[in-house]
C-alpha positions as CSV (number, residue, x, y, z in Angstrom):
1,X,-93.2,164.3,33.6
2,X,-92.5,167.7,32.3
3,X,-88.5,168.2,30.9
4,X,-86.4,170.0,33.5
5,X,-85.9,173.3,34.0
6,X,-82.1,172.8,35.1
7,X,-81.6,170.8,31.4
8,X,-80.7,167.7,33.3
9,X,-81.9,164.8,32.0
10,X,-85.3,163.4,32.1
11,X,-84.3,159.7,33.0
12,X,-81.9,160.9,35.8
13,X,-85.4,162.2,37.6
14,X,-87.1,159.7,37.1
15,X,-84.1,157.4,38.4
16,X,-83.7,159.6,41.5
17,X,-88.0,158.9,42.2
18,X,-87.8,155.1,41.8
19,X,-84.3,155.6,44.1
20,X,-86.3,157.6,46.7
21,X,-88.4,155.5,46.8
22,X,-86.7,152.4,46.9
23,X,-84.9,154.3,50.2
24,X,-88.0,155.3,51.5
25,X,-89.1,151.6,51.8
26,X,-92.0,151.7,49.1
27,X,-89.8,149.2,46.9
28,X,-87.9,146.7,49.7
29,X,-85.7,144.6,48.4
30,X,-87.0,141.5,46.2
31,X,-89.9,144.1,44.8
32,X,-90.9,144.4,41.4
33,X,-91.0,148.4,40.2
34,X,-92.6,149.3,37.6
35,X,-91.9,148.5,34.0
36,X,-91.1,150.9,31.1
37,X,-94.7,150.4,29.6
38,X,-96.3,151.3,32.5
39,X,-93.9,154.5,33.6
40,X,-93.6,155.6,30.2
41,X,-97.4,156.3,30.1
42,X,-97.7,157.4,33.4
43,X,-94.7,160.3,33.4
44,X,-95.5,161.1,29.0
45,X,-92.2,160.2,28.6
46,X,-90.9,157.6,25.3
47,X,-90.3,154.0,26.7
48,X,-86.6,154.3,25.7
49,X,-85.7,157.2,28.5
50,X,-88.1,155.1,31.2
51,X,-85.6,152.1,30.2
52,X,-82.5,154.4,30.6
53,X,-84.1,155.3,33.9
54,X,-84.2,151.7,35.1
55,X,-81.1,150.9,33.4
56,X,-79.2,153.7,35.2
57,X,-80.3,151.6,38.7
58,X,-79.1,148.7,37.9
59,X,-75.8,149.7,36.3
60,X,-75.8,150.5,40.5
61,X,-76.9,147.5,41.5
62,X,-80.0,149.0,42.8
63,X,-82.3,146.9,40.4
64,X,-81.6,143.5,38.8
65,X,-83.4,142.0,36.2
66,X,-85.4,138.8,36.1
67,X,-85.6,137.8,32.4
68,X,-89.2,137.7,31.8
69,X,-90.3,138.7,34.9
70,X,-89.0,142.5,35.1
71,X,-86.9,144.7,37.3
72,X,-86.8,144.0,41.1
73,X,-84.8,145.8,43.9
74,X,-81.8,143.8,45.0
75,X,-81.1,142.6,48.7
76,X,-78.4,145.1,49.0
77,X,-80.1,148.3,47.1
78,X,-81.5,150.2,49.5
79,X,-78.3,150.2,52.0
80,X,-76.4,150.8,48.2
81,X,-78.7,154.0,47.9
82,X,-78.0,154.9,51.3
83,X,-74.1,155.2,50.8
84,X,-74.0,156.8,47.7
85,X,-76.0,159.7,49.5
86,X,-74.2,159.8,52.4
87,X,-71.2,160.6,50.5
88,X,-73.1,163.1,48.0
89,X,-73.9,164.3,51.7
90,X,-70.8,165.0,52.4
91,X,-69.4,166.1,49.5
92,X,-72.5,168.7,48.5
93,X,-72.9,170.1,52.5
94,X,-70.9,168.9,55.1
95,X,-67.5,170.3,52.9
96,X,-69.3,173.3,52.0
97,X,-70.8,174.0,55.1
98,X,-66.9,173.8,57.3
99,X,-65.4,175.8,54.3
100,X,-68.1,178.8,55.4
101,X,-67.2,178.0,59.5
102,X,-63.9,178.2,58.8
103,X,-64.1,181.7,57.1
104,X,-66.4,182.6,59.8
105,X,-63.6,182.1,62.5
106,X,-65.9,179.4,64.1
107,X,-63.9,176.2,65.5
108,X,-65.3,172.4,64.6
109,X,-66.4,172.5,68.2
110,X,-68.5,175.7,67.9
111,X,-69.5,174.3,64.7
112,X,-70.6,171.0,66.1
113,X,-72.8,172.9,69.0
114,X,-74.7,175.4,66.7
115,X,-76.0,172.0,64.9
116,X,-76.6,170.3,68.4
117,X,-78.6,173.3,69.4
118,X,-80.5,173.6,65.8
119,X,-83.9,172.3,66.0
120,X,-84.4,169.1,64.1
121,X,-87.7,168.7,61.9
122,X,-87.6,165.1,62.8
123,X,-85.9,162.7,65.8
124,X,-82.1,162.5,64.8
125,X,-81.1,158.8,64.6
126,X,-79.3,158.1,68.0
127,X,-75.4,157.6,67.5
128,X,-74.4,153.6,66.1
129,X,-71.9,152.2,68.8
């Protein structure tokens, strides 16, 4: 794993891969990832910023660890995950995105049927009741 471009830190991409994956369903809950000695290896990175990586998970409850045993996805992790990006969702595009409609003169309704007409690059989950 080469060293950012943007300067941010190494471990926080190698948090946001084990996280993507852990969303993406490669790691369900109750699975072990992998350790520092074997993602320190694999990415050439020192074992100390693979541990910060893994550390940085479970400080959100994303990963647990079993003394002995390693670091394992917790039962609530992925849905955990899945909040926090809804709200860095929000935050990063949905406020940006009304702030540009708005100085566009375009309503929240006219807003809300450009998206509905926007073609989708994959099925939209139906609406929860």
């Amino acid at each position: 794993m080469a060293p950012t471009e943007s300067g941010r830190p190494i471990f926080w991409d190698l948090a946001d891969r084990i996280a993507a994956d852990v969303l993406s369903g490669i790691y369900p809950p109750g699975t072990q990832v992998p350790s520092t000695t074997e993602l320190s290896p694999f990415y050439r990175i020192n074992p100390a910023t693979a541990g910060k990586a893994l550390n940085r998970l479970v400080d959100a409850g994303v990963l647990e660890k079993r003394r002995g045993l390693g670091m394992f996805v917790t039962d609530d992790g992925p849905e955990q995950l899945r909040e926090a990006r809804r709200r860095e969702f929000e935050t990063d595009y949905i406020g940006p995105l009304i702030e540009e409609a708005t100085r566009l003169g375009l309503s929240r309704s006219e807003l809300a049927d450009i998206i509905h007409r926007h073609p989708s690059p994959q099925p939209v989950p139906e609406e929860k009741p």
